[in-house]
C-alpha positions as CSV (number, residue, x, y, z in Angstrom):
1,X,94.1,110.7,118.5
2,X,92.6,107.7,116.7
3,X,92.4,104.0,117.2
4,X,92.3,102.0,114.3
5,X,90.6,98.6,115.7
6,X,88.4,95.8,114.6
7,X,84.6,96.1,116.6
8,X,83.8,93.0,118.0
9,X,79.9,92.0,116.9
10,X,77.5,90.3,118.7
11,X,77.7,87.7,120.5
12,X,80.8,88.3,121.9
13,X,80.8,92.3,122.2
14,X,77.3,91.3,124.0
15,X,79.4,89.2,126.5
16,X,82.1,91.2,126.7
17,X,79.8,94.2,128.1
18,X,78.0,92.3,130.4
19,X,81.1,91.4,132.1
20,X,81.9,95.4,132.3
21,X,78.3,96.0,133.4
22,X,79.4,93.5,136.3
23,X,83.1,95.0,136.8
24,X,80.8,98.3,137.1
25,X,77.7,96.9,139.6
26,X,79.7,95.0,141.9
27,X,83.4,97.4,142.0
28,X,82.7,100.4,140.2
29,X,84.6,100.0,137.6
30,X,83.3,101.9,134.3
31,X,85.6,104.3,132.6
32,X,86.0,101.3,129.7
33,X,82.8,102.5,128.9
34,X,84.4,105.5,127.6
35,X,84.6,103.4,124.4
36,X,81.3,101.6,124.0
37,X,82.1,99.0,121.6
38,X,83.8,96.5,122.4
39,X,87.0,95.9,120.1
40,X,90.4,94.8,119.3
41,X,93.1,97.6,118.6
42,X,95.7,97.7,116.3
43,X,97.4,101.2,116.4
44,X,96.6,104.4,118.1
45,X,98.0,107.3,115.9
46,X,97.8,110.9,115.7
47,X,96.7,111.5,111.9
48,X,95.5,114.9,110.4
49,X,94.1,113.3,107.0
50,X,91.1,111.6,108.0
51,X,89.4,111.2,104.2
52,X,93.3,109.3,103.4
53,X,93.1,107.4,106.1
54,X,89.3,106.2,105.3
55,X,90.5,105.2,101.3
56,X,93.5,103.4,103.3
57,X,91.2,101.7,105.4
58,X,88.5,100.6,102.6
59,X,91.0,99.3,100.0
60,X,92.5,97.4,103.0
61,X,89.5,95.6,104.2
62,X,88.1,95.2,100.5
63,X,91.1,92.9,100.4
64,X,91.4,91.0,103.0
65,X,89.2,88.1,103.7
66,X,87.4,87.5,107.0
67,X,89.1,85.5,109.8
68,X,88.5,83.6,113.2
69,X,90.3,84.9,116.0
70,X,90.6,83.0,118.7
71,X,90.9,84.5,123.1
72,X,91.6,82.7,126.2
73,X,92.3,83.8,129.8
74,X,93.2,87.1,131.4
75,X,95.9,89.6,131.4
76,X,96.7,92.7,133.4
77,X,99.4,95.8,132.5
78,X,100.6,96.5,135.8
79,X,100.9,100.0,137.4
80,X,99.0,102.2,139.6
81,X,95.6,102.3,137.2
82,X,96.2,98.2,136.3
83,X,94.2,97.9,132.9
84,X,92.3,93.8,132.8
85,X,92.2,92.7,129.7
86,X,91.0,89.3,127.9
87,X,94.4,88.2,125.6
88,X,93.7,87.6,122.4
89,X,95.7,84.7,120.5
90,X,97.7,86.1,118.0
91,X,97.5,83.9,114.4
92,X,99.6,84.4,111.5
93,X,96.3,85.6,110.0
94,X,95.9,88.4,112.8
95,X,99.8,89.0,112.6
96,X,99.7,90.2,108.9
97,X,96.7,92.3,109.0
98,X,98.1,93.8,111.8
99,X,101.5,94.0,109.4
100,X,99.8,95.2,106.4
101,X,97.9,97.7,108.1
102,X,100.7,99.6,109.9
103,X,102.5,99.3,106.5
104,X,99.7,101.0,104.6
105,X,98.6,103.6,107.6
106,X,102.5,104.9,108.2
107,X,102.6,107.4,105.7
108,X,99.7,109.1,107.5
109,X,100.8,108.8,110.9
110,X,102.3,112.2,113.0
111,X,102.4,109.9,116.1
112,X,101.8,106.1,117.0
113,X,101.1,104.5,120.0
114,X,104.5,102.1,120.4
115,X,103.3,99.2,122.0
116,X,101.3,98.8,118.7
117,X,104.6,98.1,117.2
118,X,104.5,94.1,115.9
119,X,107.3,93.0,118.6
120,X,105.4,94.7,121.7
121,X,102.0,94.6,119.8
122,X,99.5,92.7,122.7
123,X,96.4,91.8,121.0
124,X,93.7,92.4,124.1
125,X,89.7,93.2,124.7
126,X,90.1,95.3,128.0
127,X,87.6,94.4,130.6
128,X,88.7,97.8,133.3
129,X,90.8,100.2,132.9
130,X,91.9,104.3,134.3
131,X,90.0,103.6,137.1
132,X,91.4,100.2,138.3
133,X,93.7,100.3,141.9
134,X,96.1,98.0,142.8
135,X,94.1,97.4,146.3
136,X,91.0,96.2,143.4
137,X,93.2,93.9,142.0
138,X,93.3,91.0,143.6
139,X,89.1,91.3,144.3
140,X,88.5,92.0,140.8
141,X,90.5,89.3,139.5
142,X,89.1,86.6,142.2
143,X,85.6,87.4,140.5
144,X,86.6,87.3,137.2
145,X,88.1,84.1,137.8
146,X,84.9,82.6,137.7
147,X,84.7,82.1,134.2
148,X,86.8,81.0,131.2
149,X,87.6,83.7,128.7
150,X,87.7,81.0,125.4
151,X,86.1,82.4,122.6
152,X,85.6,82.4,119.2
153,X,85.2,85.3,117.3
154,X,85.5,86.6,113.5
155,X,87.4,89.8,112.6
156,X,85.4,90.8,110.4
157,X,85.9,94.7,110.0
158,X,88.4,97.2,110.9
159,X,87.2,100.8,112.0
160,X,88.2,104.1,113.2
161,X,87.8,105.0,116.5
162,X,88.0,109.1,117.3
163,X,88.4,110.8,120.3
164,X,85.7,113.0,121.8
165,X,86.5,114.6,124.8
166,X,86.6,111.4,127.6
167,X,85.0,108.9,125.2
168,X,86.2,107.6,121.7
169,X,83.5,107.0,119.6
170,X,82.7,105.6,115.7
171,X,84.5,107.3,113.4
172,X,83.7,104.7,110.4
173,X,83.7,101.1,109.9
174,X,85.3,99.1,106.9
175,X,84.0,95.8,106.5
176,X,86.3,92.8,105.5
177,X,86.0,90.9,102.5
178,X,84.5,87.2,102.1
């Protein structure tokens, strides 16, 4: 499986893992780190051509101009391993590159995640999740509350994400035009 995502650069994947590094320190809570960089996904898909899906990916970003993306608050997908997650805003700018990229990826794809669909897409940078309880929950959330989650942010790339055993890792990184 790969995630097709935007990385989120510093200083806001900087912030973004030290409130993990906290999540983990004061509750535990580290299998986010199975993805070390911190980012924004738009589509998880099952896809055999890898080389395709790079030329995709490169004529895409070549294209499309940089952007500010915009976050506030926090979210949580219920269930018995709740996922936290800082929203992001979604723009018209972040709706069509989310649009153009499913468009141009589709061909590829032998699977898709379908919450990555536009009408149930979620734009989110999750904070904890597979090893979240519903008893943590309300404790995790009391902390977090501590903070505002408004930020700024440029997309600014989109990259591939590839599964490795427990962990997804780099695959390849496409940045966006000026």
């Amino acid at each position: 499986m790969l995630a097709i995502t935007t990385l989120l650069s510093a200083p806001t994947a900087d912030r973004i893992n030290g409130i993990i590094k906290s999540l983990e320190t004061k509750f535990g809570l580290d299998d986010v780190q199975a993805t070390p960089d911190p980012h924004l996904t738009y589509q998880l898909a099952g896809i055999e051509e890898l080389d395709t899906l790079k030329n995709v990916l490169d004529k895409l970003a070549c294209t499309t101009p940089r952007f500010v993306a915009h976050s506030t608050g926090l979210g949580v997908f219920p269930g018995q391993r709740p996922v936290i997650y800082i929203p992001v805003l979604r723009s018209d700018r972040l709706n069509a590159l989310h649009r153009h990229l499913l468009r141009a990826i589709a061909p590829l794809c032998s699977q898709t995640d379908r919450f990555s669909a536009p009408d149930l897409w979620l734009p989110h940078i999750s904070l904890a999740l597979h090893d979240t309880t519903p008893e943590l929950l309300g404790p995790v959330l009391m902390y977090l509350n501590q903070e505002t989650y408004n930020m700024t942010f440029e997309i600014e790339n989109l990259a591939i994400l590839r599964q490795e055993g427990a962990f997804f890792v780099r695959e390849a990184v496409f940045e966006l035009g000026e």
